[in-house]
C-alpha positions as CSV (number, residue, x, y, z in Angstrom):
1,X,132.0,130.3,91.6
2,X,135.3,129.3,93.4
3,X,136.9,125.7,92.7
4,X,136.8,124.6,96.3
5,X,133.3,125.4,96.4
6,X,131.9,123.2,93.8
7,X,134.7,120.8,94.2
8,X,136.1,120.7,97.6
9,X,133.9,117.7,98.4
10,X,134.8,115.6,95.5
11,X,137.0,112.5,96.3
12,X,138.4,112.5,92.4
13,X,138.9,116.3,92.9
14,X,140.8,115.8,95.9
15,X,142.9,112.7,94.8
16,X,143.8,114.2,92.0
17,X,145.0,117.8,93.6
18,X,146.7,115.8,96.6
19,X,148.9,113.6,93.4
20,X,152.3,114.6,92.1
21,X,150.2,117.1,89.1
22,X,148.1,118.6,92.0
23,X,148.9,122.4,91.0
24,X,147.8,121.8,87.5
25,X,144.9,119.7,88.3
26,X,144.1,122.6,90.5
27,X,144.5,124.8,87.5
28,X,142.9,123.3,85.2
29,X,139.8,122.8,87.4
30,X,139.7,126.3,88.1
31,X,139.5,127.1,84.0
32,X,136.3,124.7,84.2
33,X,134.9,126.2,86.7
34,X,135.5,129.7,85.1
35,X,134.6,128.3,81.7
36,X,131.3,127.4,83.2
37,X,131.8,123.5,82.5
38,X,129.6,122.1,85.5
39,X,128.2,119.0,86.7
40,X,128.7,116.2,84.5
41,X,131.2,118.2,82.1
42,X,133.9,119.0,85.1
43,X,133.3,115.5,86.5
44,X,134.2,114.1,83.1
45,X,136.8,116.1,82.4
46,X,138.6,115.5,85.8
47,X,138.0,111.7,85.2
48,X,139.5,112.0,81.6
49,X,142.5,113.6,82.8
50,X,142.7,111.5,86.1
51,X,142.7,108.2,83.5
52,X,145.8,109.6,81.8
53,X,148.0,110.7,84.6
54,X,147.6,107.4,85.5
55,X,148.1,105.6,82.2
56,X,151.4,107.8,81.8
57,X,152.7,106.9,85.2
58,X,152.3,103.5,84.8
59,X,154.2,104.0,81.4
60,X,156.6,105.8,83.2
61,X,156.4,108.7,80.9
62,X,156.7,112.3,82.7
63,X,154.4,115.0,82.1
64,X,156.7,117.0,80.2
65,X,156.4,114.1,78.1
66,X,152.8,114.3,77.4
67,X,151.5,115.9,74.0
68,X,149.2,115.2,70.7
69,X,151.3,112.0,70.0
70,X,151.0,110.8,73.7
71,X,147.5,111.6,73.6
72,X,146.8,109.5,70.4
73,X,148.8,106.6,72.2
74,X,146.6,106.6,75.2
75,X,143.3,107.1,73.4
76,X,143.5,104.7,70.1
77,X,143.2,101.1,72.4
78,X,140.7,102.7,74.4
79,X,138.7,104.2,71.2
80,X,136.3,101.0,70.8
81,X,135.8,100.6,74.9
82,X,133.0,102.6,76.3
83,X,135.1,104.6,78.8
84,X,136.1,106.8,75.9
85,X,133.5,109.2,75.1
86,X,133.5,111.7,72.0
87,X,134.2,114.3,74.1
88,X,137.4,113.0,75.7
89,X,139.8,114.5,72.6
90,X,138.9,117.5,72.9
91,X,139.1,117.7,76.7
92,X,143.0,116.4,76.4
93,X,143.5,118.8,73.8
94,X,142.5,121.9,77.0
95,X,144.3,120.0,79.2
96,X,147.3,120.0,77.0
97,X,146.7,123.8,76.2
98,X,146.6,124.3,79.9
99,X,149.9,122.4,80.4
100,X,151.7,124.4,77.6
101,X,150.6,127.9,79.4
């Protein structure tokens, strides 16, 4: 399955891949789609990673910026809030990976 076909007609999808990160946003949907992460997991994982672009820009941090210590900064607030889900670590931690490629 390609990325525009499952996720062409997302608005997050689109917002995200029209932002100053778009090529890696389109990456890194692409290894979601390939890695078989549908539905709610790709959703989710584009909303996690949609969260922190934006929490970094308004910190004015660039992306080259951005790694485990970052990450730690951005979730710890958020850790007793129910917009962080167990899950979310762990799909930083690809998202990193797929940054560091």
């Amino acid at each position: 399955m390609q990325v525009e076909e499952y996720l062409g007609r997302s608005r997050l999808y689109r917002r995200l891949r029209s932002g100053p990160h778009g090529q890696f946003v389109e990456r890194y949907a692409a290894r979601l789609v390939e890695e078989r992460l549908v539905q709610h997991g790709t959703w989710r994982c584009l909303n996690v990673v949609g969260e922190l672009l934006s929490w970094i820009a308004g910190r004015h941090y660039k992306l080259v910026d951005l790694d485990e210590q970052v990450v730690e900064r951005y979730l710890r607030p958020r850790s007793g809030r129910q917009s962080i889900q167990p899950g979310d670590g762990a799909v930083l931690k690809r998202w990193l990976s797929m940054l560091r490629e």
